[in-house]
C-alpha angles and dihedrals in degrees: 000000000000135000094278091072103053134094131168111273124243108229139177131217097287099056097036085053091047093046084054098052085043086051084045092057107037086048089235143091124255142199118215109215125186119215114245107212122201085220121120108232105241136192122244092252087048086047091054097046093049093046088050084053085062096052097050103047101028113239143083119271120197119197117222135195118240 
């Protein structure tokens, strides 16, 4: 994972709570970043069909967004 597929992640209180005690103890400030994936988020019956497309023609399909 490089640079190109973080953002800043987007946190609520309890996380933001939890990043800060972990600051507090590491004596340092930190930035919490999310990873982006190209993926397209797929159901689980998108997922099957595209997984019985592998199998039947033998080879690995990855689903983008657009």
């Amino acid at each position: 994972m490089d640079a190109s597929t973080l953002h800043p992640a987007e946190l609520d209180d309890s996380a933001l709570a939890k990043i800060r005690a972990l600051e507090q103890q590491l004596g340092c400030p930190l930035v919490a970043y999310a990873p982006e994936t190209p993926y397209a988020p797929l159901s689980d019956e998108q997922v099957a069909a595209l997984q019985r497309a592998e199998a039947e023609l033998g080879v690995r399909l990855l689903a983008y967004h657009r």
